[in-house]
C-alpha positions as CSV (number, residue, x, y, z in Angstrom):
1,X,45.0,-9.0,27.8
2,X,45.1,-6.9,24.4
3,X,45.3,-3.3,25.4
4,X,45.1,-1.1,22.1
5,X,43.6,2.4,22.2
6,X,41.6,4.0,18.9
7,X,44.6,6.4,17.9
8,X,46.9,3.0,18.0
9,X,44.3,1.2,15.7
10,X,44.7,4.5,13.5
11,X,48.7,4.3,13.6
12,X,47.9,0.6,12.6
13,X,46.3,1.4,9.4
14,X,48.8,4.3,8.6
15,X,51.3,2.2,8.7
16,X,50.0,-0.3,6.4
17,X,49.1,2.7,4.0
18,X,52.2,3.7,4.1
19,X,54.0,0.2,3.8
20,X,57.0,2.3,5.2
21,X,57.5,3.6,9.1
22,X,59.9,6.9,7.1
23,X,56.7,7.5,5.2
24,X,54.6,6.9,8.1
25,X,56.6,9.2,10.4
26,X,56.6,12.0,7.4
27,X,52.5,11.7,7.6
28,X,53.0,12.1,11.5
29,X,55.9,14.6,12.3
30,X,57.4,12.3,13.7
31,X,60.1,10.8,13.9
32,X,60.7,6.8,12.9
33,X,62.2,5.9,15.8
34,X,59.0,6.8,17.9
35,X,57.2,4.9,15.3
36,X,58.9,1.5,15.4
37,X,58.2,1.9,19.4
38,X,54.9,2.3,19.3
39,X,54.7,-0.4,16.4
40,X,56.8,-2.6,19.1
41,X,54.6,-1.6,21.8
42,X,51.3,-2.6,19.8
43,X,52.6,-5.7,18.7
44,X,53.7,-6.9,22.0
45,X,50.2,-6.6,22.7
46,X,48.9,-8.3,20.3
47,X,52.1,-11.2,20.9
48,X,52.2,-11.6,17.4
49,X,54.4,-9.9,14.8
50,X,52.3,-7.6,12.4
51,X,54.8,-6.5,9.8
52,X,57.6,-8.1,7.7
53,X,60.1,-6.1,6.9
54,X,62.3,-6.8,3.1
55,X,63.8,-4.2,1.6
56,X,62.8,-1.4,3.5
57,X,59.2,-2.6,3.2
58,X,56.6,-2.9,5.6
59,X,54.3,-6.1,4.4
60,X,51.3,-7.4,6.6
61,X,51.9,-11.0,8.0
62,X,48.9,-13.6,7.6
63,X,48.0,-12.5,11.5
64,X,48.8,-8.4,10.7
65,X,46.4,-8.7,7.7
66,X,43.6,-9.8,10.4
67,X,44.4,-7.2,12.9
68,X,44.1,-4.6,10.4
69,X,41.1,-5.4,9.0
70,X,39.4,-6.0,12.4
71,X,41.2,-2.3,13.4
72,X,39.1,-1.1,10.2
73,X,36.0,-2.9,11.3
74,X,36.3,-1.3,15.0
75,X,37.6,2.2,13.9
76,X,34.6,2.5,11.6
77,X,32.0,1.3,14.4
78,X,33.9,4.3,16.9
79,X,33.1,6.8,14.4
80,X,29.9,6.3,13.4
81,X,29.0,6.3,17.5
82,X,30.9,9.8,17.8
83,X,28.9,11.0,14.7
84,X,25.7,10.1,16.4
85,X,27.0,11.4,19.7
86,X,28.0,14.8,18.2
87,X,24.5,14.6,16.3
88,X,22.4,14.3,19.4
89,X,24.9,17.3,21.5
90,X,23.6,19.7,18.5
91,X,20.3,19.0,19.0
92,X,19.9,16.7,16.3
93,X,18.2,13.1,15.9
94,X,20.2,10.1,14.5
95,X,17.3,8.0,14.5
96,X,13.6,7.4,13.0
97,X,11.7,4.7,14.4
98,X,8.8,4.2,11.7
99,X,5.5,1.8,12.4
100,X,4.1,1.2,9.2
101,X,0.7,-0.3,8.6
102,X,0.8,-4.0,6.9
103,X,-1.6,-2.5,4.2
104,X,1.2,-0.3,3.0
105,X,3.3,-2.1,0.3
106,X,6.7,-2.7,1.0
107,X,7.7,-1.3,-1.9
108,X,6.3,2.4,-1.3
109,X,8.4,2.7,1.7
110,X,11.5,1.7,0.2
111,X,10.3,4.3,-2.4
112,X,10.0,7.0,0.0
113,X,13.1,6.1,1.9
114,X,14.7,6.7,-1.3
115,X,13.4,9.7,-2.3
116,X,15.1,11.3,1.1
117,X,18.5,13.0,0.0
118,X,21.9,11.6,1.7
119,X,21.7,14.6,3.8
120,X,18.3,13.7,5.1
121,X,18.7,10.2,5.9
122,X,19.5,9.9,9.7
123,X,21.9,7.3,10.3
124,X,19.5,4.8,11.4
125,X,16.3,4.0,10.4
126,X,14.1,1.1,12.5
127,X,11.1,0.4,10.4
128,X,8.7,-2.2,12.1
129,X,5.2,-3.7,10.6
130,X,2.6,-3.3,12.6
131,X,-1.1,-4.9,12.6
132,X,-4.6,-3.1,13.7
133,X,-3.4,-1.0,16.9
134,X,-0.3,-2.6,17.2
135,X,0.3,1.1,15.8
136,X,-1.1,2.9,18.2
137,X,0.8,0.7,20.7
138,X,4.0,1.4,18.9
139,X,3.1,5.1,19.4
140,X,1.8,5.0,22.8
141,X,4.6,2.8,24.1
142,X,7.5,4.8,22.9
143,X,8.5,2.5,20.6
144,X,8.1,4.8,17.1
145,X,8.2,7.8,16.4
146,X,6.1,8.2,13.8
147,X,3.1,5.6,12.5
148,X,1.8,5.4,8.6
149,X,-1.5,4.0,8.2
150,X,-3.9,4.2,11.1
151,X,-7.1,3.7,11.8
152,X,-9.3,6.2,14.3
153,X,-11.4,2.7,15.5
154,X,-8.2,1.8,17.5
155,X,-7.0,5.6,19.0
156,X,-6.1,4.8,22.0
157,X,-7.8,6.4,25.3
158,X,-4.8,8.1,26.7
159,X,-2.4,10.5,25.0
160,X,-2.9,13.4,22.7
161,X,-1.4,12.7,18.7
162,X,-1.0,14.3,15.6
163,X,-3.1,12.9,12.8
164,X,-3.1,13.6,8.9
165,X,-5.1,11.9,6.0
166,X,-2.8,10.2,3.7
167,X,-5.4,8.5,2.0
168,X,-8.5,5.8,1.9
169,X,-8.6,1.7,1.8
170,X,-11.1,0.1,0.9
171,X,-12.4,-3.7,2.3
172,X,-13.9,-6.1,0.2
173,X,-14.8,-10.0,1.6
174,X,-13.3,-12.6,-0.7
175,X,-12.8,-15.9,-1.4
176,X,-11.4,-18.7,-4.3
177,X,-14.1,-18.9,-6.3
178,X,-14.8,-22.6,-5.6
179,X,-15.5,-21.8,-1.7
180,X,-19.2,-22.9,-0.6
181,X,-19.8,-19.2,0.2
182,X,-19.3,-18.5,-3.4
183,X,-22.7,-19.7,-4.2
184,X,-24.8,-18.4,-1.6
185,X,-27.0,-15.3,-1.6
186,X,-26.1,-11.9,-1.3
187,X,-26.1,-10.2,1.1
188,X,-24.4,-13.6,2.8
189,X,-26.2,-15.3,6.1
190,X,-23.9,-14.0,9.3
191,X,-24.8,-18.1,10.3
192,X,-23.3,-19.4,7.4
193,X,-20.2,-16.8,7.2
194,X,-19.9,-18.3,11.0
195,X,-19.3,-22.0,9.8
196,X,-16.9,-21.0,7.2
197,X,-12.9,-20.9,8.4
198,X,-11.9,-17.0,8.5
199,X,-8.3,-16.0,8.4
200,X,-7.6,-12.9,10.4
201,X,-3.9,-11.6,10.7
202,X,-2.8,-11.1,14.4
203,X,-2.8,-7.9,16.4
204,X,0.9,-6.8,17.1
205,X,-0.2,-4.8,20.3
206,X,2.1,-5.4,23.1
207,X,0.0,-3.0,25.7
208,X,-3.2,-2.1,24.5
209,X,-6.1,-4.5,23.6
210,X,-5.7,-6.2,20.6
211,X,-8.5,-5.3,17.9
212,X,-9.8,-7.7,15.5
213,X,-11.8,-7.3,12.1
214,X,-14.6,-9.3,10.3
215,X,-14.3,-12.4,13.1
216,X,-17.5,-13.7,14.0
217,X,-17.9,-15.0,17.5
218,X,-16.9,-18.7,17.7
219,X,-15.7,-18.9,14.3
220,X,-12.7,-21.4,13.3
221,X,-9.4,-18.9,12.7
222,X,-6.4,-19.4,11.1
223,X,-4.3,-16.4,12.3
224,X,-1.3,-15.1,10.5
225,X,1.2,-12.4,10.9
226,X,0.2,-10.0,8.4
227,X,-2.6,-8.9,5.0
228,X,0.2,-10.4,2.6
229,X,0.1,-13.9,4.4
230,X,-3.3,-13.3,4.9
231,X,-4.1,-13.2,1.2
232,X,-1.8,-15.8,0.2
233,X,-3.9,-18.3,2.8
234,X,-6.9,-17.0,1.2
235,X,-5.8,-17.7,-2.5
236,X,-4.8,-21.2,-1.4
237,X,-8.4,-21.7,-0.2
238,X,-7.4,-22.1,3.7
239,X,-10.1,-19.7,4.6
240,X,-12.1,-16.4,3.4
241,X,-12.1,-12.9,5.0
242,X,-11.5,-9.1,4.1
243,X,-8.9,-7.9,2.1
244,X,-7.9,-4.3,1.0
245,X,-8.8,-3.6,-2.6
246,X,-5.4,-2.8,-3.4
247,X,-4.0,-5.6,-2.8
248,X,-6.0,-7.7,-4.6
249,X,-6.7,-6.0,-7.0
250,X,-4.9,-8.6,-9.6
251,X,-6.5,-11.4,-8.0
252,X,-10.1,-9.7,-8.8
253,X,-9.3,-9.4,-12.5
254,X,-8.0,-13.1,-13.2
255,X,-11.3,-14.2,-10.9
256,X,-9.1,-16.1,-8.6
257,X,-10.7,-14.6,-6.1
258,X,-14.5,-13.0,-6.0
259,X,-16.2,-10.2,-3.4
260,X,-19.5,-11.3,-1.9
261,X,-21.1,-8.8,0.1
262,X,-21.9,-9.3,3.6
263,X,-23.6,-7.5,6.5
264,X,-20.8,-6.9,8.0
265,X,-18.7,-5.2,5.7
266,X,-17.6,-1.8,5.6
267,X,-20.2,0.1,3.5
268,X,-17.1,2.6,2.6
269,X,-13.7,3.1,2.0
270,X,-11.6,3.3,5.6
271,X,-9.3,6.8,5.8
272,X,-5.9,6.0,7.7
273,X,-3.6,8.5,8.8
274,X,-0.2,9.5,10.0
275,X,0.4,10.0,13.4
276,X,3.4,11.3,15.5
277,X,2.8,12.5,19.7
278,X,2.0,16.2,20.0
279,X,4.4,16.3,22.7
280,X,7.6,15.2,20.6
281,X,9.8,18.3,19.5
282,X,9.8,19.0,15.8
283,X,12.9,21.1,14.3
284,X,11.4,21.9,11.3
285,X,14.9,21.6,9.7
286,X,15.2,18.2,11.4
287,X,15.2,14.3,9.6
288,X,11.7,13.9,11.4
289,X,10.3,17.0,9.8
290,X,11.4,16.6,6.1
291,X,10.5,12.8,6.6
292,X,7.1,13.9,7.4
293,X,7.4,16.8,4.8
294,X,8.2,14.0,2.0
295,X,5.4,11.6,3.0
296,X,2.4,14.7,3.2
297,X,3.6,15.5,-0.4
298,X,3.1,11.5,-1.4
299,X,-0.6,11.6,0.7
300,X,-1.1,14.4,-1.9
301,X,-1.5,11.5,-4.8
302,X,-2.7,7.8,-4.9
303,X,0.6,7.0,-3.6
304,X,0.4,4.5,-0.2
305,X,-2.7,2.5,-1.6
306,X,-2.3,2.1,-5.1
């Protein structure tokens, strides 16, 4: 059974360094008798030898390069924990758990992620997309701390949230343009929309009762995980259903895919929101607070939705 504790690991690497156990023991104030031991000690351990030795030189055998990179590998992992643990004894948070709406763009949450100095950046960030009120479920189940880009239809009953604006979306009902619906009158026939295939991306509630939007009772679905796979079935012609403007925006232009108005479909844009628990502390020096700092200042301009 290996038996190595972190400040051997750390003698490990020093030697190596120092390609030298005099050097080594001149770092240490020590002598490099005690050295050699504890290098004898560690490598009977390990039942391999780590070092050759030529000329008053230290050199890593094929198994001593191994073991130092792995004492690297664990030294670095140990650290980082104590970081965190010394983090959380001052009162500090080394993690954010964001739920972000799947009508936010990838690419403006790696923008504000960014924009967060090194300083502000916990250590770990878990960002998870979420569909309908699979972000109030994050929410409500504990499993975010913050959610970007809800809608009030699905608040759930229980529990008592923060919300802020951070901006509108709005729906549109689309199709290719060679779809049957294409053709028909305006505003379209709920019966005919009802024979037509709809594709509706999933709910990601775990708890709460999924939500759904634009299905028609008895309807043929095809159900996929998100609005980016949901346009991409849609542009293929597997179905029709509603899309947010800005994601199709492009789409719209080229015509390869038109808006027909229906009786169901939202008469305005949809406001979303931020929303963090009322009940969750907020150190207004903390990572939480400058996060949400950072993304009321983008909610300020056509930032999330354009």
């Amino acid at each position: 059974m290996i038996d190595l504790d972190l400040d051997q690991l750390r003698l490990l690497l020093l030697i190596t360094e120092s390609r030298s156990l005099t050097e080594a023991a001149r770092r240490l104030d020590r002598s490099p008798a005690t050295l050699s031991y504890q290098l004898a000690r560690i490598e009977r351990s390990l039942g391999q030898a780590l070092f050759s030795r030529a000329h008053r030189r230290l050199t890593p055998t094929a198994f001593g390069a191994i073991a130092v990179a792995e004492a690297r590998t664990v030294l670095a992992i140990a650290e980082s924990r104590f970081e965190r643990l010394q983090t959380l004894s001052q009162g500090g948070q080394y993690r954010i758990r964001m739920a972000v709406s799947d009508l936010i763009l990838p690419e403006r949450i790696i923008e504000l992620i960014d924009r967060l100095s090194p300083d502000q950046r916990p250590p770990e960030i878990l960002w998870t997309t979420e569909v309908l009120r699979g972000l109030w479920d994050a929410l409500q189940t504990g499993r975010a701390d913050l959610a970007l880009g809800v809608a009030l239809p699905g608040h759930p009953a229980e529990g008592i949230f923060r919300l802020e604006p951070i901006g509108d979306v709005q729906f549109h009902f689309v199709m290719r343009p060679n779809h049957p619906l294409a053709l028909e009158p305006e505003p379209l026939d709920p019966e005919k929309i009802r024979r037509a295939r709809t594709v509706a991306a999933i709910d990601s509630s775990r708890v709460l009762s999924p939500g759904h939007f634009g299905i028609l009772p008895g309807q043929d679905l095809l159900r996929v995980p998100d609005q980016a796979a949901k346009r991409l079935a849609i542009l293929a012609g597997l179905g029709v259903g509603h899309l947010p403007e800005h994601l199709i925006r492009e789409d719209l232009a080229s015509g390869r895919l038109l808006t027909r108005r229906t009786t169901q479909s939202p008469t305005g844009p949809t406001p979303l929101y931020l929303a963090w628990r009322e009940s969750d502390p907020l150190d207004p020096h903390g990572i939480l607070a400058r996060l949400l700092q950072e993304i009321r200042a983008k909610s300020r301009e056509p930032f999330w939705f354009s």
